[in-house]
N, C-alpha and C positions, 0 to 999 in steps of 0.2 A: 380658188380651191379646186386639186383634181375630184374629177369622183373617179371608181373603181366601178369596173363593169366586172361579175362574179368570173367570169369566163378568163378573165384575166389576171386572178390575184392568185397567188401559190397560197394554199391553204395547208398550213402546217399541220394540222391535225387530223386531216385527211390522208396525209402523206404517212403519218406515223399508223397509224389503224391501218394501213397497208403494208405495211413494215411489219407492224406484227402477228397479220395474221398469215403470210407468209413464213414467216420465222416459225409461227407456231406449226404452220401445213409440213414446212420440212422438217424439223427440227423435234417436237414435240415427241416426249418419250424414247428419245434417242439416248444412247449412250456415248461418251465418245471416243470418234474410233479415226486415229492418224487417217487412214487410207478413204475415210472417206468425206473427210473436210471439204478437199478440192472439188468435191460432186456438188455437197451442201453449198459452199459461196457462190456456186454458178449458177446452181437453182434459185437460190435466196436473189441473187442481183436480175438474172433475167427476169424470173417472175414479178417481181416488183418493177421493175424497166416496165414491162408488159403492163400489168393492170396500171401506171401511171401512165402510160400513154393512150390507155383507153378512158381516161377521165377527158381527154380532147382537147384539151387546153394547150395556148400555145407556149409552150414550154420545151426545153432541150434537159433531159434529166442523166445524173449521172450517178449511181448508186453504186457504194464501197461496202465490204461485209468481212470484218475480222471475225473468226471464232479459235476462241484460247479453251487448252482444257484447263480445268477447275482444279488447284491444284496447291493455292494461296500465295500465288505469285499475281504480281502487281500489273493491270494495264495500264496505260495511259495514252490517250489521244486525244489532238487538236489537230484544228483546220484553221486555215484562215483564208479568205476571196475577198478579191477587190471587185465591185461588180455594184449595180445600179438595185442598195437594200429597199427600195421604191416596189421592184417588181421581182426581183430573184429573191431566193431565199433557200434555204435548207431546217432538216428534218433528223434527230437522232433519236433509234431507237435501241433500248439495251434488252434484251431476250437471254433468259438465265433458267439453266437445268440443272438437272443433279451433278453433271459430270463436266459443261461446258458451259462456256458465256460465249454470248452472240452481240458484236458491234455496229449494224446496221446504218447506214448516214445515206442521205437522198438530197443530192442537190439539183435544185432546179432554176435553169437560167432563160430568161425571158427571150423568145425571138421576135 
């Protein structure tokens, strides 16, 4: 039987409560506004890049951030990795405002 040492296991819900309180720091009481999405995905994926690699853990993480304005048009996304579900793993978070939805997804690949 393996055992798991903490330090080693991608904790999924750890990842999302990061996901969205970043989403919430940038995002929250925004309107939305074309010109400034591209500023909002950059902050949203670095800051979460950031605080996920300050948890220490040997991981490689790669974080994606669609935001659509609200508007009753339809999203849909899928992923799919081939990759060792032993120790990698991934993370979605969905962040919704009056004006916009936010798609946040964190994958994290064991080194």
């Amino acid at each position: 039987m393996d055992t798991f040492n903490d330090e080693t296991v991608f904790e999924k819900e750890q990842c999302i409560n990061i996901l969205k309180e970043v989403c919430e720091e940038c995002l929250s009481q925004q309107m939305y506004n074309h010109a400034k999405v591209g500023r909002w995905i950059s902050e949203i994926c670095e800051k979460s890049n950031k605080q996920l690699v300050q948890l220490g853990k040997p991981f490689k993480y790669v974080v994606t951030c669609v935001i659509m304005q609200r508007n009753g048009a339809g999203l849909h996304t899928a992923s799919s990795c081939f990759w060792d579900s032993s120790n990698d793993g991934s993370a979605t978070f969905r962040y919704e405002e009056k004006t916009m939805y936010c798609v946040c997804t964190c994958f994290a690949l064991a080194v």
